[in-house]
C-alpha positions as CSV (number, residue, x, y, z in Angstrom):
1,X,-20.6,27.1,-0.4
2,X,-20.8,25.9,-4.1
3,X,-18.7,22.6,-4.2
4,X,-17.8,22.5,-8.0
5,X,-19.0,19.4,-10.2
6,X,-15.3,18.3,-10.6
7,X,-14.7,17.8,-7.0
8,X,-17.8,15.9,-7.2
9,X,-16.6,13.4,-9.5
10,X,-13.6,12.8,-7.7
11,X,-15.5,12.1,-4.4
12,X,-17.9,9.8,-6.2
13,X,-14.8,7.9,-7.8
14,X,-12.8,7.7,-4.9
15,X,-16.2,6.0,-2.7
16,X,-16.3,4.1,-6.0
17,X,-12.7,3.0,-5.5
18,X,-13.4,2.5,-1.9
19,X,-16.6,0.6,-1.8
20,X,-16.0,-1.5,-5.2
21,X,-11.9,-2.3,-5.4
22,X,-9.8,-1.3,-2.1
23,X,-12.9,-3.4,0.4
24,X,-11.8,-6.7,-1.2
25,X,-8.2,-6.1,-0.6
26,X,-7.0,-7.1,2.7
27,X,-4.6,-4.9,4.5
28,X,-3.5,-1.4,3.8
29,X,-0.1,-2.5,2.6
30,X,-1.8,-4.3,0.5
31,X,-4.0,-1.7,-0.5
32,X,-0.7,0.8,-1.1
33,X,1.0,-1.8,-3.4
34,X,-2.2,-2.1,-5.5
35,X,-2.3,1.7,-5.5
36,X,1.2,2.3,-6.5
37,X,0.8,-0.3,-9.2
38,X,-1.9,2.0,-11.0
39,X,0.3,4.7,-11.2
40,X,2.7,4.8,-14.5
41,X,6.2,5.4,-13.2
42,X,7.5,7.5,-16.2
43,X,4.6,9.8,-15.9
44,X,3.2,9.4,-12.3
45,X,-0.2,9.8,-13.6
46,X,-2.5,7.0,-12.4
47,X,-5.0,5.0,-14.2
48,X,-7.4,2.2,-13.5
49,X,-9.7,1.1,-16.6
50,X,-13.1,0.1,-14.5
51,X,-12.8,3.8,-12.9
52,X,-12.3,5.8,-15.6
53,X,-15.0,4.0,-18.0
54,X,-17.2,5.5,-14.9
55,X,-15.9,8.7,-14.0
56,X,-13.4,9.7,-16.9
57,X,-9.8,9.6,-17.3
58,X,-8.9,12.5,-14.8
59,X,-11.3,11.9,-12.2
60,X,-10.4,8.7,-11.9
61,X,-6.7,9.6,-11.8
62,X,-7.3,11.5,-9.2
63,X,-9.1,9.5,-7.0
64,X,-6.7,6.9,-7.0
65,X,-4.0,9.5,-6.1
66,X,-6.1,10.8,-3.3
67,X,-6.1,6.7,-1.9
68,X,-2.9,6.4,-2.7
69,X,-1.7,9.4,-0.6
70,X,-4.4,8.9,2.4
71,X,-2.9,5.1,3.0
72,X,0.4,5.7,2.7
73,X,0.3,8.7,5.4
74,X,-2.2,6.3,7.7
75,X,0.7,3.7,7.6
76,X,3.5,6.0,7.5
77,X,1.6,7.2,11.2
78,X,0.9,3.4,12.4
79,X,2.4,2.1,15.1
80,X,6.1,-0.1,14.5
81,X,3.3,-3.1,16.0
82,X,0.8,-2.4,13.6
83,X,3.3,-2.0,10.9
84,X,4.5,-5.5,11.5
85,X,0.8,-6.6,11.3
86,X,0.1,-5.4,7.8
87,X,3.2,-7.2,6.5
88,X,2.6,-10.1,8.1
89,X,-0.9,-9.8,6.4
90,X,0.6,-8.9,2.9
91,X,3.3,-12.0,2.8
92,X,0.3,-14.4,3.8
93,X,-1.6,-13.1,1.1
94,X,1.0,-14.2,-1.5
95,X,1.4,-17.3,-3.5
96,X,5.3,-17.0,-2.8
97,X,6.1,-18.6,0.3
98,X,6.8,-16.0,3.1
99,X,10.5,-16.1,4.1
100,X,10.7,-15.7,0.1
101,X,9.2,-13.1,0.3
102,X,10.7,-11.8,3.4
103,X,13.7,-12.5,1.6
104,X,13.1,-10.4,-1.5
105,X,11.5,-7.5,0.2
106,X,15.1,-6.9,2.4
107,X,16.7,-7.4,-1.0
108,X,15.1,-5.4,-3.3
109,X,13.2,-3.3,-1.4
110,X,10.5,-3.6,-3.9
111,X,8.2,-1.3,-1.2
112,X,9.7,2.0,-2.4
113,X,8.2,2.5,-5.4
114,X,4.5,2.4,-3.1
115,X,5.9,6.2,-2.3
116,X,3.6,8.7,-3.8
117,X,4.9,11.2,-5.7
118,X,6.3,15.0,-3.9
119,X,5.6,12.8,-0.7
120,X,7.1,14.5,1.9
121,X,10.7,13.3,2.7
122,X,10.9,12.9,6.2
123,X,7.8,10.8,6.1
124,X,9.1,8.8,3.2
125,X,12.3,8.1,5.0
126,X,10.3,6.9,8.5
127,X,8.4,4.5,6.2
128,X,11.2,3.2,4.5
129,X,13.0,2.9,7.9
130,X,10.2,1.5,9.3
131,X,9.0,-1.4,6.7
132,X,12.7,-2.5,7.0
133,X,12.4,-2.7,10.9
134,X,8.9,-4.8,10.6
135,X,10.5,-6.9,7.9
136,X,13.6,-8.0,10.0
137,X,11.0,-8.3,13.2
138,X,8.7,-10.5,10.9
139,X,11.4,-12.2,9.9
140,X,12.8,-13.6,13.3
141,X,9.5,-14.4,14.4
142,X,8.9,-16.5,11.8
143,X,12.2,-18.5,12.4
144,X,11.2,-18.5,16.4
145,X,7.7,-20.0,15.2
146,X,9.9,-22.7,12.9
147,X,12.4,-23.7,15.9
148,X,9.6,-24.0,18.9
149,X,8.1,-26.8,17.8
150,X,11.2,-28.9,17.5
151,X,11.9,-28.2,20.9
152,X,8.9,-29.9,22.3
């Protein structure tokens, strides 16, 4: 079978993406948020300037939808455990102190525009369910952690 040079391209981006930007990101919520962030939200198209000097515009756009989609159905399928693992990962990565940031993620739920686009909506749903469940978890352990010591 004749695999057409297009397709190509976008495999050769996405490794590129892989191997060169997603690698040095730690976590695949992470990795989704930095994802979602190359995407324009009035036109859904995606764009990342390093890739696309590389692999042109389109190619690049599509490899970073391809990511995009891949780790957003591996975490939509991980375990509620593993779920509260990758946001405890992603608030210790900030510069915002983590119950701020536990705080603003209930608030403003600022996790639902990592949704790809025509995700399907069942799937979207159980994420969004499920981000809210490991943020409320995260949450209480972190106060358990903050009240143990003074008990000693």
């Amino acid at each position: 079978m004749v695999v057409p040079d297009r397709m190509v391209a976008v495999e050769e981006a996405y490794d590129d993406l892989l191997r060169r930007t997603l690698s040095k990101i730690d976590g695949d919520l992470a990795r989704l948020i930095y994802l979602a962030s190359t995407r324009d939200y009035n036109t859904g198209k995606y764009h990342h300037d390093g890739l696309a000097a590389r692999f042109q515009e389109e190619n690049a756009g599509q490899a970073l939808e391809l990511a995009h989609r891949e780790i957003f159905y591996r975490i939509a399928a991980s375990s509620l455990q593993e779920l509260v693992d990758q946001v405890a990962i992603y608030v210790s990565s900030s510069r915002q102190g983590r119950e701020e940031v536990l705080q603003v993620w209930q608030k403003l739920e600022p996790y639902r525009v990592a949704l790809p686009v025509d995700v399907n909506l069942a799937v979207a749903q159980l994420f969004v369910s499920n981000i809210k469940l490991a943020l409320a978890i995260l949450r209480q352990r972190y106060r358990r952690e903050e009240l143990e010591p003074s008990r000693s």
